[in-house]
C-alpha positions in Angstrom: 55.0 115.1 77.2 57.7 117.7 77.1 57.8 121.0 78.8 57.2 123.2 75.3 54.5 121.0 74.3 52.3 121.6 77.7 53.0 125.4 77.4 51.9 125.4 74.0 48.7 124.1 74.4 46.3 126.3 74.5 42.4 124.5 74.9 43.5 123.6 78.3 44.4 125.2 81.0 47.7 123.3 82.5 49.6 124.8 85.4 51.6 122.3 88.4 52.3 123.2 92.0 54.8 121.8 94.5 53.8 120.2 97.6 53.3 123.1 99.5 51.5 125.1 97.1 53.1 127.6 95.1 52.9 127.7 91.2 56.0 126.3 89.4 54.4 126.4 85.9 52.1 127.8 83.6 50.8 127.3 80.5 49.4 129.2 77.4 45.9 127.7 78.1 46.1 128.8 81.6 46.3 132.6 81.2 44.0 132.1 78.4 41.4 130.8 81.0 42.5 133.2 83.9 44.2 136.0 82.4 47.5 135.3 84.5 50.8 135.5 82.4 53.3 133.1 83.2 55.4 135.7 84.9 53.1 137.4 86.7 51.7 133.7 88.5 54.3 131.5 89.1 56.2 131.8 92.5 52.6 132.7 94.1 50.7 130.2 96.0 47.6 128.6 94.0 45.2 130.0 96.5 45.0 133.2 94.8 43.1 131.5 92.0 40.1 130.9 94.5 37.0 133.4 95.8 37.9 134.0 99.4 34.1 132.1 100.0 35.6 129.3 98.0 39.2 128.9 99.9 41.8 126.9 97.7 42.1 124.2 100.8 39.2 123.1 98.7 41.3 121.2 96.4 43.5 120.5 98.9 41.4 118.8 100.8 40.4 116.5 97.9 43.9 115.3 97.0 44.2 114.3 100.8 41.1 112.6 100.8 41.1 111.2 97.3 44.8 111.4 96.1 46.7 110.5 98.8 47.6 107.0 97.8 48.5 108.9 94.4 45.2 108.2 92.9 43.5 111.2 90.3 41.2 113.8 91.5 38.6 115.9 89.8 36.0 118.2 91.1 34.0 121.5 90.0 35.3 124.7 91.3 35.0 128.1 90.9 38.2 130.1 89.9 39.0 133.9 90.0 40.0 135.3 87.1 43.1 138.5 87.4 40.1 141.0 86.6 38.0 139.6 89.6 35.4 137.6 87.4 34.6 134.2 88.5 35.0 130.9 86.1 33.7 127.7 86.5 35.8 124.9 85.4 36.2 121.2 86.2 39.5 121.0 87.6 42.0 117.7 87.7 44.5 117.3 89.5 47.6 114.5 89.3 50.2 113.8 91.6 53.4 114.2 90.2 56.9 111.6 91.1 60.5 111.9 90.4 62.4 108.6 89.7 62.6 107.7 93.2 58.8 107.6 93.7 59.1 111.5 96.4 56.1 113.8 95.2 57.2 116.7 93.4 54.0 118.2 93.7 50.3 118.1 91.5 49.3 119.1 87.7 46.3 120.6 87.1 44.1 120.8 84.7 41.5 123.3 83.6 38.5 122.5 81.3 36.3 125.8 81.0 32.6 124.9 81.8 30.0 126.4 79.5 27.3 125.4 82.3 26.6 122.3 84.7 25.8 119.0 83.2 26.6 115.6 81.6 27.4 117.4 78.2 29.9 119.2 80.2 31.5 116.7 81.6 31.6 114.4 78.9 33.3 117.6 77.0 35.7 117.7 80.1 36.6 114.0 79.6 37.3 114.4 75.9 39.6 117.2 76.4 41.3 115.0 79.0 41.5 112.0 76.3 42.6 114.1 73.5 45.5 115.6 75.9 46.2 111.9 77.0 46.9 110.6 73.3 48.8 112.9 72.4 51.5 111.7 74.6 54.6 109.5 73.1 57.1 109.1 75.5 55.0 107.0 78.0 52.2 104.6 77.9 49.6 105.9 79.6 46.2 103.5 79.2 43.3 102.3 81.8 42.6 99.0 83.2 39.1 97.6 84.4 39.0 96.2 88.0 40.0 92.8 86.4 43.5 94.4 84.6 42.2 94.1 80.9 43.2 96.9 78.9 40.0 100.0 78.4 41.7 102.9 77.2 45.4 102.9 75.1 47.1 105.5 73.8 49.8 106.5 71.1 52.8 106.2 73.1 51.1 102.5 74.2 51.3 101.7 71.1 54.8 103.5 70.5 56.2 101.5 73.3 54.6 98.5 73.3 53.8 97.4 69.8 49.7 96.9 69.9 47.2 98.9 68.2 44.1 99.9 69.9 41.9 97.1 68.3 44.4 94.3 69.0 44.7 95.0 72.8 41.5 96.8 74.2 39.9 94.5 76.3 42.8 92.2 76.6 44.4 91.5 79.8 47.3 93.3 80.7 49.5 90.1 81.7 50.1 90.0 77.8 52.9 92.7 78.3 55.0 90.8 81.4 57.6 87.7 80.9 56.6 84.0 81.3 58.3 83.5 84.4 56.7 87.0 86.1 53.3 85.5 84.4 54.1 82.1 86.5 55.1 83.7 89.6 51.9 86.0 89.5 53.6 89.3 89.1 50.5 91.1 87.1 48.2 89.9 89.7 50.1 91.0 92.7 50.9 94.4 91.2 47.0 95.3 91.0 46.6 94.2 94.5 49.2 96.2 95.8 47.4 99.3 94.2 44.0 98.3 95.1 45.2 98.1 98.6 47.6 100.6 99.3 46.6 103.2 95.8 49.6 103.3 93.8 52.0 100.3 92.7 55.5 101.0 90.9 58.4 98.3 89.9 60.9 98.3 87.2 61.0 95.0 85.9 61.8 93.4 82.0 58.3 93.8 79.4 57.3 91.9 76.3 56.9 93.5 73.2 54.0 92.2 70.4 57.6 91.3 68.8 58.5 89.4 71.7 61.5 91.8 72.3 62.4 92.7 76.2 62.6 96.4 77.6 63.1 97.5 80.4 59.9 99.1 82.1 59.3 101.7 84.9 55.5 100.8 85.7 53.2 102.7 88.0 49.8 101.4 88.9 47.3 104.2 90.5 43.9 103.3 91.5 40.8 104.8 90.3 37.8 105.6 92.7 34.4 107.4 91.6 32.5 109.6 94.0 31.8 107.2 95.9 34.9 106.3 96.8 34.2 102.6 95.0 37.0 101.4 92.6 36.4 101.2 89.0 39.8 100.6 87.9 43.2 101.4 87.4 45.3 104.0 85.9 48.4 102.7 84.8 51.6 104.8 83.0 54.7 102.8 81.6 58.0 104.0 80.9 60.5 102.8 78.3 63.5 102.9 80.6 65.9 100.7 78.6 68.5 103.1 77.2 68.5 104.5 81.7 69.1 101.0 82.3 72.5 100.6 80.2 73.7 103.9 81.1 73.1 102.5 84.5 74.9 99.5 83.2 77.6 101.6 81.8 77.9 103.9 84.8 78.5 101.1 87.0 81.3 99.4 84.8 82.7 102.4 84.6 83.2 102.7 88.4 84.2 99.5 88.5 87.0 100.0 86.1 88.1 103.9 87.9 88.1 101.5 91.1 90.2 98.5 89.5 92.4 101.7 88.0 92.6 103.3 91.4 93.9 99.8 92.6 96.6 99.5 90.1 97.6 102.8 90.4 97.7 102.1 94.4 99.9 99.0 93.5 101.8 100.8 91.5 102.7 104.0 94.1 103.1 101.1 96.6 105.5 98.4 94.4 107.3 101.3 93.2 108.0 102.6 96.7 109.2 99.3 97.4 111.3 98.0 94.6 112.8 101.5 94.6 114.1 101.0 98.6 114.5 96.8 97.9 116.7 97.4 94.9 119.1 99.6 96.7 119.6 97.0 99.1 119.9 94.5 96.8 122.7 96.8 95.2 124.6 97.0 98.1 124.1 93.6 98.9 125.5 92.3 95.2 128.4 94.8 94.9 130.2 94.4 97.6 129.6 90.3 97.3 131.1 91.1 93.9 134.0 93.0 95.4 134.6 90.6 98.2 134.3 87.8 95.2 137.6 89.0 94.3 139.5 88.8 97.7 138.6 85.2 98.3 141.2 84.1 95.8 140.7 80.3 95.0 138.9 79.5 98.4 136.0 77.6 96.4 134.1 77.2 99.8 134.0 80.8 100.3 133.5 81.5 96.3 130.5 78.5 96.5 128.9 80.8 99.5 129.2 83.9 97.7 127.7 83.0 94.4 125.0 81.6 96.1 124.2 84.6 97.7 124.7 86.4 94.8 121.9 83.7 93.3 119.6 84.9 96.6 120.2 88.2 95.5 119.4 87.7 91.5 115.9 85.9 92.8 114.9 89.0 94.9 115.9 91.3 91.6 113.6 89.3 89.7 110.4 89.7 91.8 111.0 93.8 92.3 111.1 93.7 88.2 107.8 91.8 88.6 106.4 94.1 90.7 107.2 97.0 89.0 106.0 95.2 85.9 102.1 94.5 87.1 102.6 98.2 88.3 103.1 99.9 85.1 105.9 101.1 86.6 109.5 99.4 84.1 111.2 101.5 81.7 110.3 100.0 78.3 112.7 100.5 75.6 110.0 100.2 72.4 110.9 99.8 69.3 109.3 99.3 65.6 109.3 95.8 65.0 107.3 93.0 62.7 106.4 90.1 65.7 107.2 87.7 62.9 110.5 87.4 63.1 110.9 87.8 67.1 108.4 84.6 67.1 110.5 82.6 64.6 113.3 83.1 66.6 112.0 82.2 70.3 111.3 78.8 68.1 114.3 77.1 70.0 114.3 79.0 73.3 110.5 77.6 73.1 111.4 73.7 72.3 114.8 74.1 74.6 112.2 75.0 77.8 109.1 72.9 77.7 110.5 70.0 76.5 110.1 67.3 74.0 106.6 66.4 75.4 105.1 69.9 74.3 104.5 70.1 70.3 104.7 73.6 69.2 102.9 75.1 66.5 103.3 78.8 64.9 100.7 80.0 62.9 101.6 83.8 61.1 98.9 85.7 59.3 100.0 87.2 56.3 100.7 90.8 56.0 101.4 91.4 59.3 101.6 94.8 61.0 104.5 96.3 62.4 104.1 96.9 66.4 105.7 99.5 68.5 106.7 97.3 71.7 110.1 96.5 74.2 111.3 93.3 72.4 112.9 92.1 75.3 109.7 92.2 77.3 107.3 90.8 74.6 109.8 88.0 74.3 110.0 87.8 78.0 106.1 87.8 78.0 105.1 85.1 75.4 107.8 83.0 77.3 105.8 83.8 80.2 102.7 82.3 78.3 104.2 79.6 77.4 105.5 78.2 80.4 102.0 78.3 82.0 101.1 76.6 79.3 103.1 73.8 79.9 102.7 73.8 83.7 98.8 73.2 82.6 99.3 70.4 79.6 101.6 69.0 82.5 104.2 69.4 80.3 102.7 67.0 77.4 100.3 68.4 75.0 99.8 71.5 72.4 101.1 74.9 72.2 99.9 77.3 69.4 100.9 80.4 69.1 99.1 82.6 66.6 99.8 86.1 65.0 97.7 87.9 62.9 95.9 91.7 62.3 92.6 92.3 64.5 90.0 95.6 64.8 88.7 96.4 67.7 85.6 98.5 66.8 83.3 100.6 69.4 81.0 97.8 70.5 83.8 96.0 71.5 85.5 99.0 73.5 82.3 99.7 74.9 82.2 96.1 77.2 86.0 96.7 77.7 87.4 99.7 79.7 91.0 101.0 79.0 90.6 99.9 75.2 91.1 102.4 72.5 89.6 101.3 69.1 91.3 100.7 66.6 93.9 98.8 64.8 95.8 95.9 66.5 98.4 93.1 65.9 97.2 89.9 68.1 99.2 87.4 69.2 97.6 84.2 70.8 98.9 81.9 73.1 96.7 78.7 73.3 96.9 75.1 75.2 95.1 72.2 75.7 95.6 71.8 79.3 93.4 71.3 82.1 92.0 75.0 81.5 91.2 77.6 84.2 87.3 77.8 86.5 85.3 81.1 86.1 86.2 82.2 89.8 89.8 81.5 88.9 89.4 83.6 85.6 88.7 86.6 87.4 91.9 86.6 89.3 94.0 85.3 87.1 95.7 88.8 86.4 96.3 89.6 90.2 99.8 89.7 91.5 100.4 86.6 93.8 97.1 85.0 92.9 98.4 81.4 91.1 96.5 77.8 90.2 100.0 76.0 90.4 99.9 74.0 93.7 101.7 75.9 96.7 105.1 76.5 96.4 104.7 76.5 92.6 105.3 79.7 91.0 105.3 83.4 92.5 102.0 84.0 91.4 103.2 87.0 89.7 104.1 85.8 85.8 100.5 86.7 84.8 100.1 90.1 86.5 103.6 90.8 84.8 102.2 89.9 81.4 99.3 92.1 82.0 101.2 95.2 83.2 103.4 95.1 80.4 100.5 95.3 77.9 98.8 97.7 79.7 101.4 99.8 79.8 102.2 99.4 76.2 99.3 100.6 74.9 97.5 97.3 74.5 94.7 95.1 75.7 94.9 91.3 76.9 92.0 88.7 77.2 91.7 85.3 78.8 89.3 82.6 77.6 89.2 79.0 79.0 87.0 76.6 79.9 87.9 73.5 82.2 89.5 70.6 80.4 89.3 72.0 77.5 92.0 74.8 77.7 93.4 78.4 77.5 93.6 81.3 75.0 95.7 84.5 76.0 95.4 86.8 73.4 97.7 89.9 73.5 96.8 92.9 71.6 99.5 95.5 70.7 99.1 98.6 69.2 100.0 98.9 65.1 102.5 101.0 63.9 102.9 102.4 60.4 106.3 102.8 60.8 109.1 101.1 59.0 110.2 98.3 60.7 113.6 99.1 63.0 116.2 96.6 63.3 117.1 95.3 66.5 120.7 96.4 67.7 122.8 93.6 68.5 124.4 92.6 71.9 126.8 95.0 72.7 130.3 93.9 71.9 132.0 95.9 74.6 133.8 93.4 77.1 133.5 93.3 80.7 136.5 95.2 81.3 137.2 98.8 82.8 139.1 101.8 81.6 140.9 104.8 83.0 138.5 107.6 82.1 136.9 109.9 85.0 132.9 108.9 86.1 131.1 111.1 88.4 128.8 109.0 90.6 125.8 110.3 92.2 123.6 108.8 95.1 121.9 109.8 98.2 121.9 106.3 99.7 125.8 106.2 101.3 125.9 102.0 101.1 125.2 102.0 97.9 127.4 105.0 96.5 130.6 103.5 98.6 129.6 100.0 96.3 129.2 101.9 93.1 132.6 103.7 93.2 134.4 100.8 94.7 133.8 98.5 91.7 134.0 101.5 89.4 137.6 101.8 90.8 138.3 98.2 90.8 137.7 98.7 86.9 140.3 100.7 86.9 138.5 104.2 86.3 139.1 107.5 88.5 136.2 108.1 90.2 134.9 111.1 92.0 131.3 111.0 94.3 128.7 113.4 95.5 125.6 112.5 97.6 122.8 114.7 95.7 122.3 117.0 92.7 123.5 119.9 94.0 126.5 119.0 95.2 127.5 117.0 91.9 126.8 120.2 89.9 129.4 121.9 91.7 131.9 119.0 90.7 131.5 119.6 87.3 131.7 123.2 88.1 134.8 122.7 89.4 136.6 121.9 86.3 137.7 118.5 87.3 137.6 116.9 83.7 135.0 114.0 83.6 134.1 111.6 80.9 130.9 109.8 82.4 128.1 111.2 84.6 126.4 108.0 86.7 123.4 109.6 88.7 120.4 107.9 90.5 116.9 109.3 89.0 115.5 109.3 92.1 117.1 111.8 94.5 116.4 114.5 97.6 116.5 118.1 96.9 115.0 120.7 94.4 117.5 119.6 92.1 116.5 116.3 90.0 118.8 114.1 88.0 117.6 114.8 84.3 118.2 118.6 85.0 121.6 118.3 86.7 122.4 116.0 83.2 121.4 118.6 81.2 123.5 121.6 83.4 126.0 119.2 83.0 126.5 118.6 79.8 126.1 122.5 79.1 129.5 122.9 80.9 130.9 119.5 78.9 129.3 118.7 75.7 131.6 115.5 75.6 129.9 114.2 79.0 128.2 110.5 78.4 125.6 110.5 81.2 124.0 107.2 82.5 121.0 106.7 84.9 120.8 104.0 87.3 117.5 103.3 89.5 115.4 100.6 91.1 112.6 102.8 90.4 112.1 105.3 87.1 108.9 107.1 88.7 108.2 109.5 85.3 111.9 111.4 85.1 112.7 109.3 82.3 109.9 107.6 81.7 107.2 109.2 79.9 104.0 107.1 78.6 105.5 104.0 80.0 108.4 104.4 78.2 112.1 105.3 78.3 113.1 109.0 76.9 114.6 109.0 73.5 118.5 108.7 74.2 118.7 108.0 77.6 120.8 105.3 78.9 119.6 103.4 82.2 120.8 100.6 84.3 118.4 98.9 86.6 119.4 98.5 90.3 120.3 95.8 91.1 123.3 95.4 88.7 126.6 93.1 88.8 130.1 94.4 88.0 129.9 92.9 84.6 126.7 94.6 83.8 127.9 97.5 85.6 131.4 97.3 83.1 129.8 96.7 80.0 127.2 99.6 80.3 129.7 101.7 80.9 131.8 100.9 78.0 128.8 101.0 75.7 127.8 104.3 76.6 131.5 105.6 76.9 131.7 104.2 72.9 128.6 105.9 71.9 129.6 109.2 73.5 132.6 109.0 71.7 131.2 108.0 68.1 129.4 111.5 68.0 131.0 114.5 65.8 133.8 116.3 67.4 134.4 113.4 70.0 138.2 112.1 71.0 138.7 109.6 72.5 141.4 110.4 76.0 144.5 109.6 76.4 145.7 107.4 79.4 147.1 109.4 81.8 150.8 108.0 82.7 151.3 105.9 85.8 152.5 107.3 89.1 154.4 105.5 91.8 153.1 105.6 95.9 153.5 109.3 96.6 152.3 111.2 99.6 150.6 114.5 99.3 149.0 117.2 101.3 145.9 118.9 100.5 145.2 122.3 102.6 141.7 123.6 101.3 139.2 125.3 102.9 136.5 124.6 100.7 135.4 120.2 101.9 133.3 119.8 98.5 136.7 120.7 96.6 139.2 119.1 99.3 137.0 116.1 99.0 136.6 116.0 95.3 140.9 116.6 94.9 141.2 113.6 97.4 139.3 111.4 96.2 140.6 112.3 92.6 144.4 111.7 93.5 143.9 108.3 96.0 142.2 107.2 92.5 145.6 107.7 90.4 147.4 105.7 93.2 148.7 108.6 95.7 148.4 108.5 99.2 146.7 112.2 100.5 146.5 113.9 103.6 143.8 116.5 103.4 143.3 119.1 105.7 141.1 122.8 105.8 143.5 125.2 107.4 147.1 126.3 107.3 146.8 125.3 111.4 145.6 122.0 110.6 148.4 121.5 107.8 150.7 122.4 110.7 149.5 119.7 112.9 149.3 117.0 110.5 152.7 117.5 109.2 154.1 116.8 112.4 152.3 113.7 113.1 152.4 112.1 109.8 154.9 110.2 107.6 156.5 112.7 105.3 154.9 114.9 102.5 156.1 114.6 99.1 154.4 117.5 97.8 152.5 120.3 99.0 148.7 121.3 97.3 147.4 124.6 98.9 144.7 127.2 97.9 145.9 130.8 98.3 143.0 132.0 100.8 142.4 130.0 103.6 141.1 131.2 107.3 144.4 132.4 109.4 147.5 131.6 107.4 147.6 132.3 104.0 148.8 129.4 101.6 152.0 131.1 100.7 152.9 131.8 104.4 152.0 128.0 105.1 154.2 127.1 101.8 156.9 129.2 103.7 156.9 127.3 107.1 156.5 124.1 105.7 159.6 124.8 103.0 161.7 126.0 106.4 161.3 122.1 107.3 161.9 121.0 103.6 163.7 123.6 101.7 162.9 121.2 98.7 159.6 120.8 99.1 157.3 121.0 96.0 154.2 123.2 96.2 151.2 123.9 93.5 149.4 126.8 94.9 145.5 126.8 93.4 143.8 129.9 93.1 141.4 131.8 91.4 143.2 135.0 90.9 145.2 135.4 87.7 147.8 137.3 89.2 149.7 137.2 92.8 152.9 138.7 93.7 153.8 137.2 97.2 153.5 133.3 95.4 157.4 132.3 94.6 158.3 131.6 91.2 160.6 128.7 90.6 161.0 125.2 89.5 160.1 123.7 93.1 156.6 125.4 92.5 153.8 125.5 90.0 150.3 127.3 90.0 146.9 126.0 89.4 143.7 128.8 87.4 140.6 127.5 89.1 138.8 125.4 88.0 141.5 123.2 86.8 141.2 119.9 85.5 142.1 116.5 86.4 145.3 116.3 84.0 146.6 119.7 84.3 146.5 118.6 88.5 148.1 115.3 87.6 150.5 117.1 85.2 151.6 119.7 87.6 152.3 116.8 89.8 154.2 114.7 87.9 156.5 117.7 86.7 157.3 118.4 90.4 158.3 115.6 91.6 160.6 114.4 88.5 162.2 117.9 88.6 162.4 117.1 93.0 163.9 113.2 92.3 166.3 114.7 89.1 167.4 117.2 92.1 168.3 115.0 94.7 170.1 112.6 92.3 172.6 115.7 90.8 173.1 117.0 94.4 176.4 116.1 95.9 176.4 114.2 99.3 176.4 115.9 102.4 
């Protein structure tokens, strides 16, 4: 019975104290009797309701000597009214339990006696009744010494089906399970509680409708006077809908722990394939540059393309990896799954064999899906190849496609499901089918049936990663020799269906424009740029953010921005893009990483416009990436495309700037278009290496360096070489000490690659054109 019901009762006094004592509630019927408001009573011990000749240990002393097996107890007291008048009531107390069987405490009850008697206590006993029946929410009924039913009440008969008249004198066994009847479950409860007081289990009850619920059952012994039993009180709880939630609770910490275990895989394989793939990366370019220095030595070519196979094997399980871990860039696009199935047809019959029939079933009116193409053809390749391993590669292959629902029932049995609308595609065989300890496990990365040295035991977990991460749900069903079903449920889309791109047409080949590349790791940046040079492009370098910002800053002109994603410093690579291409709106920008983390993924999938290449990549890949996103940059609005600077012959050139970002960035710049460059930091140093070195064609200085200025190391070095050509760089507009004539030429920071370059040129044909029209000496 519920809180407001009690306090709204008013022809019985009903108030409940905690195990030591004090008053915790109070009813209307109780300051009716006593005169005590709710307020006023509760929060004071319960021994204020007794004459000081009639101590309230009293009643104590009766629930320890009656109730403390957790039995009833009733005797006649005298109580003391808040005017000081004495009543005379029968009082009955209950022990009160939480869930966990720990006393909270007793209820009372107080029936007003008119005078002492039978009739009075008969009266007492039908208040008691009347207050019994009226409660819903448990069965509360009486037992003989024998268990058959004696009393029942309404929520008896709410519960558990039986009127009165069908189950008074009836033994309780009726309400237990056949197998509890045959293992003598209703006997040994009563025995428990005739021994020890009180019995309580939870345990599955029958219904008059022979459905099961889930009961909480307590069993209390009933004594008279005498301390003789007469029976047995006994209170039932319908505690199916606690069960489920139970139920529910506990699947759903079993899913936030399988969660915290794929996100724990995921932190760890990304960690992993982010470090393994640079390796690989160094590793595969520079056996793709040394590829092209063993000339026609096919021993040497034979050990380098296996390598290069070693390394394409080790790419493949880091892709896994990060594939079970939720962790790949996806690339999703509208599609119908009609037409991608249709066309694996051959790729299918081409890989199992002749031995495997294939059949293709598509439902009509199938949704569009928004999914990787790539991937999901990867994945149902996947699928099928098990397949085949399990038919031994003879037998059936279906694959089905059709529209499904998942509705709430459904989502409620299977965590990480939204409801909803779905396309399904189904992969089934006839093979030898899978156990049901195997079908747990199935989905774990390295966990295979194939014999040993069969498989990576990862195809599965990939399969199941890339759903996941799509948005979708996958189930297994199979049952030994008879089998397997994969079913792989992918998200609809009600958007128009986008046509796949075709395979990019740009060739492997290289170009001459300018690409900035950025990487921490120093192996793999010295790979990058040197097969980015030996495709023929200039290439500049910078080892973080920071410092690649100040590149473009620099004014060198740049046509292609290739940056890890992930990088050290407070700077991160989808910001410095976007600085970037503030100060060059024509700059094409292209990621590159082993490992995405969520800079350019978002929701498992890649950001709108963004370009990426996955570490490890080969020179061709490496080339035709390039030139795709070179193309695209260039097919926006407003877009030319550059002009191939002119070729230069083997020319030596000092570089004297203070400033080792922009001494490094010039150097590396020049050695690019084919000149050989002696860079120094001082007019000192300048000094030094010009005596030591072969001799300098042409002179690069800034105008402020520590010591000697650049014009005073112009003039000492043009005391040597009266001819010698100089292109002073500064950021002043003006300067009156620089000389003005044709041996010299002057550079506005931040200058670009082809003004640098053009200056250059200029020079040294005005220099040659000199030395021809001078007559001999």
């Amino acid at each position: 019975m519920s809180r407001p019901v009690l306090d709204s009762i008013t022809d019985l006094g009903i108030f409940a104290v905690d195990p030591d004592g004090k008053i915790v509630f109070w009813n209307k019927g109780a300051q009716l009797a006593l005169g005590y408001a709710a307020e006023e009573i509760v929060g004071q011990h319960e021994s204020v309701l007794f004459p000081y000749d009639t101590p309230g240990v009293v009643i104590a002393q009766g629930r320890d000597e009656r109730g403390e097996k957790g039995g009833f107890h009733r005797v006649d007291n005298r109580l003391l009214r808040k005017d000081g008048t004495s009543l005379t009531a029968a009082l009955s107390s209950q022990p009160m339990h939480d869930a966990s069987g720990a006393q909270l405490g007793h209820c009372n009850v107080i029936i007003p006696k008119a005078g002492a008697g039978a009739s009075d206590q008969r009266f007492a006993d039908e208040q008691f009744r009347i207050l019994v029946q009226g409660v819903v929410d448990y069965a509360i009924y009486m037992l003989d010494p024998e268990g058959c039913v004696h009393t029942w009440n309404s929520g008896a008969e709410r519960i558990k089906g039986y009127t009165a008249d069908e189950i008074i004198g009836h033994h309780f066994s009726a309400f237990y399970t056949e197998p509890d009847r045959a293992a003598g479950e209703p006997a040994r409860g009563l025995a428990h509680a005739r021994k020890h007081g009180r019995f309580e289990n939870k345990a599955w009850r029958v219904r008059k409708d022979g459905s099961l619920f889930w009961a909480h059952v307590v069993i209390d012994r009933i004594d008279d006077d005498e301390g003789r039993l007469i029976g047995f009180a006994k209170i039932t709880r319908d505690a199916t809908e606690v069960l489920r939630a139970e139920e529910a609770l506990e699947e759903m910490r079993s899913a936030l722990h399988q969660a915290q275990k794929m996100e724990a895989i995921g932190q760890l394989t990304g960690g992993i394939a982010h470090d393994f793939n640079n390796i690989l990366q160094v590793i595969t370019g520079n056996l793709q540059l040394l590829l092209q220095e063993v000339g026609q030595n096919e021993q040497a070519r034979k050990r380098v393309r296996n390598a290069m196979a070693g390394v394409e094997r080790g790419s493949t399980l880091a892709s896994q990896l990060l594939a079970f871990g939720r962790r790949q860039p996806l690339e999703p696009r509208v599609i119908n799954p009609a037409r991608l199935i249709r066309g694996m047809d051959e790729l299918l019959r081409r890989t199992l064999g002749e031995g495997v029939e294939i059949e293709t079933i598509i439902g009509g009116g199938l949704w569009n899906t928004s999914i990787d193409p790539t991937n999901l053809e990867s994945a149902i390749l996947n699928l099928a190849i098990n397949a085949r391993d399990a038919m031994e590669e003879r037998g059936k292959l279906t694959i089905e496609a059709g529209n499904a629902y998942l509705d709430d029932r459904y989502v409620r049995a299977h965590h990480e499901v939204k409801p909803g609308q779905y396309v399904l595609i189904a992969v089934t065989d006839n093979g030898c089918g899978i156990d049901a300890d195997a079908l747990e496990k199935v989905f774990e990365p390295f966990f295979s049936t194939k014999p040993e040295g069969s498989g990576t035991g990862l195809g599965l977990s990939m399969v199941y990663g890339f759903v996941k991460q799509s948005g979708g749900h996958i189930k297994i069903y199979s049952e030994p020799g008879h089998g397997t079903t994969v079913k792989l449920y992918l998200p609809r889309s009600t958007e128009a269906e986008r046509e796949l791109p075709a395979e990019p047409s740009e060739s492997s080949e290289g170009g001459h424009e300018s690409i900035l590349v950025v990487e921490d790791d120093e192996a793999v940046r010295e790979a990058a740029v040197a097969l980015l040079r030996s495709l023929g492009y200039t290439v500049y370098h910078a080892a973080n953010a920071r410092a690649a910002l100040s590149v473009v800053e620099s004014g060198i002109g740049l046509d292609l921005l290739f940056t890890d994603v992930v990088m050290p410093g407070d700077l991160r690579s989808p910001e410095l893009a976007r600085l970037a291409r503030e100060r060059l709106p024509q700059l094409a920008v292209l990621f590159t990483s082993g490992y995405t983390e969520n800079a350019i993924v978002h929701a498992g999938r890649l950001d709108e416009g963004v370009h990426l290449l996955s570490k490890p990549y080969t020179r061709d890949a490496l080339a035709r990436k390039v030139r795709q996103v070179l193309s695209e940059e260039r097919r926006q609005p407003g877009v030319s495309s550059p002009v191939a600077p002119p070729p230069v012959s083997k020319r030596r050139l000092m570089i004297c700037e203070d400033d080792e970002l922009i001494r490094s960035v010039v150097q590396d710049m020049l050695e690019s278009k084919g000149y050989e460059v002696v860079a120094v930091g001082s007019a000192e140093e300048a000094l030094q290496a010009w005596e030591v070195s072969d001799p300098i064609d042409l002179l690069i200085t800034d105008l402020s360096l520590p010591g000697s200025s650049g014009v005073e190391l112009a003039q000492t070095l043009r005391e040597r070489t009266p001819d010698l050509p100089v292109i002073f760089a500064t950021g002043l507009a003006e300067d009156c000490d620089m000389p003005t004539d044709e041996r010299t030429a002057t550079l506005l920071k931040p200058y670009g690659a082809g003004s640098l370059v053009a200056s250059i040129s200029r020079l040294l044909q005005a220099a040659e054109e000199a030395a021809v029209g001078s007559p001999a000496g």
